[in-house]
N, C-alpha and C positions, 0 to 999 in steps of 0.2 A: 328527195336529195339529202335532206338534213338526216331522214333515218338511215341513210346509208355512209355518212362518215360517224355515225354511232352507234354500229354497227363491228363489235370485236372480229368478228370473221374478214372483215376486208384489210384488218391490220393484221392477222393471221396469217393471212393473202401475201400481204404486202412483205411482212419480216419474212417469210418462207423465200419470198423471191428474191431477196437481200441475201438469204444465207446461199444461195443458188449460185446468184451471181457473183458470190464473195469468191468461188472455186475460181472463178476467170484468173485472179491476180496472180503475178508470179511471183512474187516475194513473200514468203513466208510469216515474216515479222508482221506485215500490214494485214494477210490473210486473219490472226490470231488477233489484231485491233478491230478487224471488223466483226469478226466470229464474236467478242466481246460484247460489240455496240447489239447485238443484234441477237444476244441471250439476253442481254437488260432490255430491249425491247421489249422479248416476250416477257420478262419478270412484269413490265410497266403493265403490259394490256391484260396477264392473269390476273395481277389483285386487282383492276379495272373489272374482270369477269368474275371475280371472287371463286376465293378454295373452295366453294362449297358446289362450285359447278363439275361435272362429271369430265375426268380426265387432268382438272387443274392442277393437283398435289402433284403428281406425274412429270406433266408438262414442268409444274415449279423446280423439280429434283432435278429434271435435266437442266434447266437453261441455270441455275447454280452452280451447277459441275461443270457447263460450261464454261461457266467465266471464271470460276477456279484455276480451272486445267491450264485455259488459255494465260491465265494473269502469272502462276506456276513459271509456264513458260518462255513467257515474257521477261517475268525476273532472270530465268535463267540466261535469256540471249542478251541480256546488258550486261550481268555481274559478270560473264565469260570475256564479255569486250571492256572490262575494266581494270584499274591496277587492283582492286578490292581481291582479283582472283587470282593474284600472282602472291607465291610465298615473300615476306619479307625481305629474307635475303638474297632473292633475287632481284627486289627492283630496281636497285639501283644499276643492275648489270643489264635488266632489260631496256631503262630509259636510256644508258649511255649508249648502246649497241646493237639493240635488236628492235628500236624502236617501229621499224618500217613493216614487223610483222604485230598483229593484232595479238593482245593478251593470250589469250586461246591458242595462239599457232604456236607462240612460245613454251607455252607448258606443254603441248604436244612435242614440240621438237625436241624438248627436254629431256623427253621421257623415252628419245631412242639412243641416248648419248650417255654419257657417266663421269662422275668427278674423279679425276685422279693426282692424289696427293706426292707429291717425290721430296725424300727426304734429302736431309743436306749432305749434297755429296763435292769435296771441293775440286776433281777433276772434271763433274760435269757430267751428266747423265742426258746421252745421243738420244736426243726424239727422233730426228730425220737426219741421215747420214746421204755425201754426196753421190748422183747418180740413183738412189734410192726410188722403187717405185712406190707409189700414192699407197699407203696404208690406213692413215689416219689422218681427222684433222683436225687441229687443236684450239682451244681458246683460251688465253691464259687470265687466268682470274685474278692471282695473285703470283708476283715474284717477278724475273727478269729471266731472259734466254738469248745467248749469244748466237751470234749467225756468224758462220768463217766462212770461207773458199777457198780449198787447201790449206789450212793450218792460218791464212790472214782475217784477222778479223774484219767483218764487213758491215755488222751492223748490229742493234742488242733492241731487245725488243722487249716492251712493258705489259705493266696490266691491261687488259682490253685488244693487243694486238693478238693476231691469229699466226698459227705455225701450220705449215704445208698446205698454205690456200693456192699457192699458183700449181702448184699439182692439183689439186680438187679442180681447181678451174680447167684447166687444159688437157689432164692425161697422164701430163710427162714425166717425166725423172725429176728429182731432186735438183738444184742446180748448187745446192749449199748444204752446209751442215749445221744442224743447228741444235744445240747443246741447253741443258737447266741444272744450272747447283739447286736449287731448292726452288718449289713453288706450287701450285694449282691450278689445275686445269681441267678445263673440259676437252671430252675427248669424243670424236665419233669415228669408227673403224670402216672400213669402207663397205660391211657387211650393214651397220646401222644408217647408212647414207642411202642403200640399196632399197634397203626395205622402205626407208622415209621417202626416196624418188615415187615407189612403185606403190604405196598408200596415202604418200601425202602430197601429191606431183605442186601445188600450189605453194605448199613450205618451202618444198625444195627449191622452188627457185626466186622464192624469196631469198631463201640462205645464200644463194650464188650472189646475189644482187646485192646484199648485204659486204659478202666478203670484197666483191667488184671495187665497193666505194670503200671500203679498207685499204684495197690496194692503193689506190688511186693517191688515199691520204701519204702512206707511205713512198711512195716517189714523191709526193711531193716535197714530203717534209726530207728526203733524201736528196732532194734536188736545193733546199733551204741549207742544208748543213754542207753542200759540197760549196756551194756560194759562202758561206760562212766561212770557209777553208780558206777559199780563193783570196777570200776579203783579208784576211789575216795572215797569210804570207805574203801579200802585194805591198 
């Protein structure tokens, strides 16, 4: 019995059956923790058998590479889930607003979308005109945008708020107009929403889910200022 827990071939045995069983797991991340533990194994039981055994050098080059590749990729799945992987000037745009998708989904999202700069113009330059179908949809980065209905103003919208989300949400026409003297935006066409549905279906409806609870904010605080009216003419 003693010669056979000292005995390299039963731990041979044993990590083989380990790397076997490691295929069962579903999750990728833990698959590449175990693949790890179980190339350092065989590292522990080769210098135990010593390099000079036939096959060791071999065996040594793979289970190193192994745990290379795997540790490689290891790095790679936390720094992509970290703010480390987001450009600077973005982060602050992704903590206040995009927070509910993971680093990763955001620089993908990013990358179907485009900045667009408009310069200063003092009549106001028409993103979304009334009745208007869904063409694009906006986020504004920097600057303000008035919203009318028929020529009344209805509301003026900041850094952070989105232009033609209740179109992107539902389908439909415009129900307002909504104008920019000067600002910056993100913009996505209905041609890069298309594409991001049908390659990134997970983004995309995080972005719905996103815009949802923008909206939500917006009545609210629409519902705070018509009370603030109320209160001040009474």
């Amino acid at each position: 019995m003693q010669d056979f827990w000292a005995n390299p071939d039963f731990y041979f045995i044993l990590l083989s059956i380990c790397g076997s069983l490691s295929l069962l797991v579903t999750s990728l991340i833990v698959f590449r923790f175990l693949a790890i533990a179980v190339s350092i194994g065989y590292l522990v039981v080769i210098f135990w058998v010593g390099l000079d055994k036939v096959g060791m050098i071999a065996q040594l080059g793979t289970s190193i590479l192994g745990v290379s590749l795997n540790a490689l990729m290891i790095t790679k799945y936390f720094y992509a889930r970290s703010m480390a992987s987001l450009e600077y000037t973005w982060r602050s745009v992704y903590v206040e607003n995009f927070s509910l998708m993971l680093p990763f989904e955001f620089n993908k999202l990013m990358k179907y979308g485009q900045v667009r700069r408009i310069a200063f113009n003092g009549e106001g330059n028409v993103l979304v005109d009334l009745n208007q179908d869904f063409r694009s949809l906006y986020y504004l980065l920097d600057g303000s945008a008035l919203v009318s209905v028929k020529g009344d103003k209805v509301a003026t919208l900041y850094q952070g708020d989105w232009i033609a989300e209740e179109s992107f949400l539902t389908a439909e026409p415009s129900k307002d107009t909504v104008k920019v003297s000067s600002g910056t935006l993100l913009e996505w066409t209905t041609h890069d929403l298309e594409l991001l549905k049908r390659k990134q279906p997970a983004i995309h409806e995080k972005l719905k889910l996103i815009i949802s609870r923008n909206v939500c904010h917006k009545l609210m605080r629409a519902y705070q200022d018509e009370q603030r009216i109320i209160h001040e003419k009474a």
